[in-house]
Each structure stands twice: as structure tokens, then as C-alpha cells.
N, C-alpha and C positions, 0 to 999 in steps of 0.2 A: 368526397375524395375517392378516385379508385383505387382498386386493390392493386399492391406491388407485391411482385413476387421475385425475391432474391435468389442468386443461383444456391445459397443457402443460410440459415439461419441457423445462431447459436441461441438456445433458448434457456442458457442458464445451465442446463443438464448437458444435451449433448448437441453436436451442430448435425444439423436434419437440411435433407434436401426434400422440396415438393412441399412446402408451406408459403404461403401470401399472406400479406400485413394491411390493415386499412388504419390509417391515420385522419382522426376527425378531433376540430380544435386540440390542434397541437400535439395530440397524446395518439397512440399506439388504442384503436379501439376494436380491434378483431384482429387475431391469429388463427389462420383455420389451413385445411388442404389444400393445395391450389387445385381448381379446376379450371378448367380455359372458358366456361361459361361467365367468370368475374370477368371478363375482360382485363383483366390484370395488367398491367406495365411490368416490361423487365426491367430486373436492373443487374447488372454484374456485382460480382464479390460475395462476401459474407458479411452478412448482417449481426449485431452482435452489443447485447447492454452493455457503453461504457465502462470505463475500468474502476476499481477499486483501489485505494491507493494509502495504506496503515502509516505511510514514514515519509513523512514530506517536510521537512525542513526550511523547504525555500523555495522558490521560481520565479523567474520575470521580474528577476531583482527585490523582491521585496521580502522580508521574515515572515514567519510563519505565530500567532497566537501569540507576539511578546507584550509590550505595555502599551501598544500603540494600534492595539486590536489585532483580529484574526484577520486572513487573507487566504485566498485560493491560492496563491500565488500565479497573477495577472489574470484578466479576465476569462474565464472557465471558455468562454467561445474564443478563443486566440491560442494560438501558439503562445506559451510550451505545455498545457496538458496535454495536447494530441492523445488524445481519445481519453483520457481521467476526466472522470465526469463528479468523484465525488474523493475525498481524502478526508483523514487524520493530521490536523497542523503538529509538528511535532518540538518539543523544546526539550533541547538538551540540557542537560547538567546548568545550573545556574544557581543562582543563589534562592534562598525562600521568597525574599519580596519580587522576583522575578516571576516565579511559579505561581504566586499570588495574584500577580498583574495578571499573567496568561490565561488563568480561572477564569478572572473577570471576564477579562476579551471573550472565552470562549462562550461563557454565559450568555454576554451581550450578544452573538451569533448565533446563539439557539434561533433555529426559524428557516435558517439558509442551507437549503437541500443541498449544499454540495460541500457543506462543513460537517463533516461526523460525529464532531466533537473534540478532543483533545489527547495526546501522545505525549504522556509524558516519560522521557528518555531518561534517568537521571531523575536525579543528584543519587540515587542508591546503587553504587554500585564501585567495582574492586578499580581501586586506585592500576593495578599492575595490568589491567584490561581496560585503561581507560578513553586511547586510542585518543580524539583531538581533546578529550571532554577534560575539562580546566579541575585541575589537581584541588585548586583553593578550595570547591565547591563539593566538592564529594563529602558524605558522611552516611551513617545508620540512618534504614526509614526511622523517623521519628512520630508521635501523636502530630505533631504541626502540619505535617503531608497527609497521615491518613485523614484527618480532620477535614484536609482540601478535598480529597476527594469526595470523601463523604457529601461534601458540602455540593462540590460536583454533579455527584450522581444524583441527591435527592432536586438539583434543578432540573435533571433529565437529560443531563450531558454525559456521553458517551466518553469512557476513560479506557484506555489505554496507560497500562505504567511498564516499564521494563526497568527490572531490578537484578541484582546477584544474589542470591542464597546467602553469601555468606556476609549482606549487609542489611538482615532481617533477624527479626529475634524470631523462636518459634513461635505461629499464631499467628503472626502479622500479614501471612501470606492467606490464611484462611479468612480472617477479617477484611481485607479486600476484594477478597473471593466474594464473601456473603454481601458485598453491598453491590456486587454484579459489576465491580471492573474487571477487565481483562489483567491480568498478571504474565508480563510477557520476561521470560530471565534472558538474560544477556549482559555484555559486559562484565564478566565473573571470570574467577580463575578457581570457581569451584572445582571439586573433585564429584567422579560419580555417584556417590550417598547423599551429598550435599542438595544434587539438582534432584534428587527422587524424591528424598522429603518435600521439597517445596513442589514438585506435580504430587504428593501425598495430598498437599493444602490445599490444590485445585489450580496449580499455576497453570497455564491454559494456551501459552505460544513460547516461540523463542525469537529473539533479534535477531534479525541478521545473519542469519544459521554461517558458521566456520569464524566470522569476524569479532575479534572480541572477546574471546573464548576459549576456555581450557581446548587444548587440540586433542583430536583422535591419536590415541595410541594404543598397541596391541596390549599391555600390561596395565595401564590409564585410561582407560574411555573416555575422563573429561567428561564436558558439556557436552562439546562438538557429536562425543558417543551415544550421551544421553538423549540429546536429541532427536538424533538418528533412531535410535528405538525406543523411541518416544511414539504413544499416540495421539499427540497435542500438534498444530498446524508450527510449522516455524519460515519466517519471511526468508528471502534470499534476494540480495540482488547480484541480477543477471546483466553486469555490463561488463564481465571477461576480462575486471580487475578487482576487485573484491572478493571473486570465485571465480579462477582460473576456467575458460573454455572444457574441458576435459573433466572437470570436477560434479559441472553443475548438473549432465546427465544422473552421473552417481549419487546425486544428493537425492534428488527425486527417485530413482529404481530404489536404493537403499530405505528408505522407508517402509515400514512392515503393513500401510494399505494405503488405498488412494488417497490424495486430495488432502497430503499434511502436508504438502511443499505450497509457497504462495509467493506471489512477487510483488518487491518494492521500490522505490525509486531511490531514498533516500537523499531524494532531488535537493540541493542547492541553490541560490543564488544565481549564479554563473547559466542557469538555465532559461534561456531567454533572457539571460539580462549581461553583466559586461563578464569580462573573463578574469575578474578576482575580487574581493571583498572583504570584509575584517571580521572575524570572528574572536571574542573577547577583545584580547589587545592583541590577537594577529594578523599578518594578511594571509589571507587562501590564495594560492593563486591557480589557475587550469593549467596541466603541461600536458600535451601530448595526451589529453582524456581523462587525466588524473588531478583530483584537487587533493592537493596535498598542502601541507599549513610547514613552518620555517625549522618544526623537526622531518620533516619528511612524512608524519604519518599522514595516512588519508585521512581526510575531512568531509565524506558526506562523499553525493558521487554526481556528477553531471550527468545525468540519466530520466529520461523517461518511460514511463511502463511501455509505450508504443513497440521502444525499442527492445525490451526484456522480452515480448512477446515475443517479436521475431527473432532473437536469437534462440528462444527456447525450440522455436520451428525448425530454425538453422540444425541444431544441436539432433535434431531425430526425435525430440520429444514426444509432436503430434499436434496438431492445429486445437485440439478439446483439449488436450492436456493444460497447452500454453493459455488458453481462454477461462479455464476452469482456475487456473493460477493467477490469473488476472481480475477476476471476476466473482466465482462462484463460492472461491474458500476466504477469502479477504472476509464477502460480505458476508459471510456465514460464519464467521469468528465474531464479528461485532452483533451479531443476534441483528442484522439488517438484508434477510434472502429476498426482500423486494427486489433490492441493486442487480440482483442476478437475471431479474425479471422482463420479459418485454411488453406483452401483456399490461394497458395501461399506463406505460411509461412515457413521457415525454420524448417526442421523436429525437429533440436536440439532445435524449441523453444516448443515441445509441450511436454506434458508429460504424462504417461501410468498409471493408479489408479487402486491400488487395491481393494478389497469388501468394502465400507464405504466411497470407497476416503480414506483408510488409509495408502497407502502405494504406493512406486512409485519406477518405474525402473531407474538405472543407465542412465547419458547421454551416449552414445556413445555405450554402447553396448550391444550385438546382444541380442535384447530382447524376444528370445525362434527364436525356426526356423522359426515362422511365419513370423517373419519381420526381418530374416536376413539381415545385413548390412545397415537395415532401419536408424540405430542413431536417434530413436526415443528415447525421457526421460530425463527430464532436473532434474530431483530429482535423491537423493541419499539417500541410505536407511538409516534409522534412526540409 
């Protein structure tokens, strides 16, 4: 295969121009300088490892890790990942034998490079934060959950939990610490001591940073404050309803060093699949961009990462910024910096961007002469 040389590459770190890629069976087998001695093929855009994806709930009509197995949600080469090449199936608030089923499923998926493992949203967490997640099913983590995960982790499944402070006794947050799940808080109406003990215990991300959440105020800091000057990563979704246009600059500068803001989809159903759905016994339905369920709260978000990147672009962020939030802190929260990597990766895991990061090529195919046969491009055009 010849060498391609994109008008630039994002290497995980930073996006570099004057590097070439050779692709031999299927995978990424040299990154080096470009010199015009390779004979190299151009190709427009920026090249760039697939996206990272913590909070996926749903896509292409199907659930995500419930009793009926794990799912990418629709086949990982189709629309609607556009360019997510690997995720966390996430399950909200439900009952134990639910959670137990999702175990399963996600066990039985050990194996499948673009399953992470599992996101568990819920059941722990404040009733008065609890946004779609069904009242009935909330309570105190109990031994029954840690027990799951445990069970979890020693099969080699990657956990994710997001819980409130103040539906943990003390300890329970270090004990999950110790068996290497992520402990993400969220959905709390903590106060700021609340959420500092539990980053004392090792909590290690936040949900959905502003959603769900004690609010920032000048005499209350709340979550929203703790996490701001927090040194732990916290997700954000970037679809300019969740976190207003104007906000989401601020959310990123306000962090006291790089690379603690990251972005999620929070993806639904309705993504790639029809324009409403039932969640417990309700319907969701899409208005105007917004899923919202029959109290009016939001319910997940019709969003993909494609699109968070390029608004983050939109917003003055920075094309690395947006990439690195996509990409490099995602997979570096789950102790997984291959994802960030190009270097040996499978070509169908990287994806081709166009001016802004707005736009991406087909997986599979021939993405202009220059990388004929390459099967470079896990996105599909919008």
C-alpha cells in the first residue's frame, strides 16, 4: 500500500502537519515525516483516531446493554456513530434485576472492540436531581451493586458508575475506587463538602457537567462549582441544549488545567432511528431537537459526537481542543490511550474531517484517489 499523506493529522496529542501513514492488512502500519521520496497520495482534511464515546444510551433505534444484550447502537460502519468508533453502553436508573441483566450482556460482549464495557447511570442517586430517571428505582448504593461490579471488574469489564455523594455511605466511594471502576458523581443536589469528600475517596469524573446538578452560585458552589475546580475530567454535552451556546466556552477556560472537559453524546434512540420511543412507561418524543418525555424534562439528547466536535470548533475552541475532547481524555479516563492512537490502529477506526472538523467521509470508501482502497472514515455524512 502507498504512503498517504493528509493535509494533517491528529495523533492523539496534537494535530501535526508534514506526517504520512502506510496502511498494510487493514491497520495503520507506519507514521513517519512525509518526504515526497514515498511517493505518497494526498488526501484532503484531517486525519484523526475515531471518537470516544462514556454515555450512549441509545442509537439506530435500539437500547443500549439492557436484557436483550449489548449494542453499538446500529452497525458501527453506518450512520448514526459518524465517526464514534468505540463507546460505553449506558443504563440508567432501573431496577436491580435490570442492572443484573445489563452485567450479563455486557460480560457476553467482552471481546468486541467497540464495547468498553459498561455505564452505569443510576439507581444511586438524589431523587430532586433526577431529571427523566424513574423516581420508583432510585435508592443508597447498596452491597447488591457493589457486589455487581465487583463481579464486573474481576471479568475485565470496564465500569463506569455515576452516583450522588449524598446516596453513599462513607467508604463506598473508595471501595469502588479500589476495584478500578471509574466513580463519576452526578445527578446530586450535593452541597460543596459533600462532592470533596467523595474526590477525597477517588471519585474520578462528573456527569454531564451543569445537568443535574447542585448550580453554581456565588455563596453555594454546589457540584456545578466543585467541579469546575475540580482536577478530575467531567463529560459535557455540546448540543446547545443541555449547555446553552455561550456556556460551553466557559466551561472548558474555567477549568484550572487542560484536558478535564470531554464530550458525550448522551445519544438516544431517535438517533438514526424513528422520532420517539418509550422509556419506562413513557413516550419521548423529538421537538424541535429536543427529547423531552410528558413532564417536559429532557430525556437523553439526540446528538452525536460528530456534531459536539464541530460545534466546539464553531464556539472558538480550537480544532485540538475539540479532538482532544473527543478522543484523548474520554480514552484516557477509562485507562484505554490506545483509542487515542493511530499508530497500528485499524484504518476503519480513524476518520477523515473536513474545514472546521465539520464533515467526514464514508467508512469504507475510496476516499478520492489519494487513498484509494485505503477504507479510511468511520463517519457518514450527515
Amino acid at each position: 500500500m502507498p504512503w498517504i499523506a493528509p493535509d494533517r493529522i491528529f495523533d492523539g496529542e496534537r494535530l501535526q502537519e508534514g506526517l504520512a501513514l502506510r496502511i498494510e492488512d487493514g491497520r495503520v502500519a507506519d507514521l513517519a515525516p512525509f518526504d515526497p521520496r514515498m511517493g505518497a497520495k494526498r488526501m484532503t482534511g484531517t486525519l484523526s483516531p475515531g471518537f470516544v464515546d462514556l454515555q450512549v444510551n441509545a442509537g439506530g433505534g435500539a437500547a443500549q446493554c439492557r436484557s436483550d444484550g449489548c449494542r453499538h447502537g446500529g452497525d458501527r460502519r453506518r450512520s448514526p456513530p459518524l465517526g464514534t468508533v468505540a463507546i460505553l453502553p449506558t443504563l440508567i436508573t432501573d431496577a436491580p434485576e435490570q442492572a443484573e441483566r445489563a452485567a450479563q450482556a455486557a460480560l457476553a460482549a467482552r471481546g468486541r472492540e467497540e464495547l468498553l464495557g459498561l455505564h452505569l447511570e443510576g439507581p444511586h442517586i438524589s431523587p430532586a436531581r433526577r431529571g427523566t430517571h424513574a423516581a420508583r428505582f432510585i435508592r443508597p448504593l447498596d452491597r447488591r451493586m457493589i457486589d455487581l461490579v465487583r463481579r464486573l471488574r474481576a471479568g475485565g469489564v470496564t465500569v463506569m458508575i455515576t452516583l450522588a455523594p449524598e446516596a453513599v455511605a462513607p467508604g463506598q466511594v473508595a471501595e469502588l475506587v479500589a476495584m478500578r471502576a471509574v466513580v463519576s458523581l452526578g445527578h446530586s443536589d450535593a452541597g460543596f463538602p459533600q462532592v470533596q469528600a467523595a474526590l477525597a475517596e477517588g471519585a474520578g469524573a462528573f456527569t454531564h457537567l451543569f445537568n443535574a446538578m447542585s448550580p453554581l452560585s456565588h455563596r453555594a458552589p454546589g457540584m456545578v462549582g466543585a467541579a469546575l475546580a475540580s482536577t478530575v475530567p467531567a463529560g459535557l454535552i455540546a448540543d446547545g441544549i443541555h449547555v446553552a451556546d455561550p456556556v460551553i466556552p466557559l466551561a472548558f477556560r474555567a477549568r484550572p488545567a487542560p484536558d478535564l472537559t470531554f464530550l458525550v453524546s448522551d445519544a438516544m434512540p431517535t438517533v438514526g432511528g424513528p422520532d420517539r420511543f418509550r422509556l419506562y412507561d413513557q413516550e419521548i418524543r423529538l421537538e424541535a431537537g429536543r427529547l423531552v418525555n410528558a413532564e417536559g424534562h429532557l430525556a437523553g439528547a439526540h446528538l452525536v459526537m460528530a456534531e459536539g466536535v464541530a460545534r466546539l470548533v464553531r464556539l472558538g475552541l480550537g480544532e485540538e481542543t475539540a479532538l482532544r475532547a473527543a478522543v484523548t481524555i474520554p480514552a484516557r479516563l477509562i485507562g484505554r490511550e490506545d483509542l487515542a492512537r493511530i499508530a497500528g490502529r485499524r484504518a476503519t477506526d480513524l476518520v477523515r474531517l473536513g474545514p472546521g472538523l465539520s464533515s467526514c467521509t464514508p467508512l469504507g470508501a475510496r476516499v478520492s484517489a489519494a487513498a484509494s482502497g485505503s477504507g479510511i472514515g468511520a463517519c457518514e455524512g450527515a
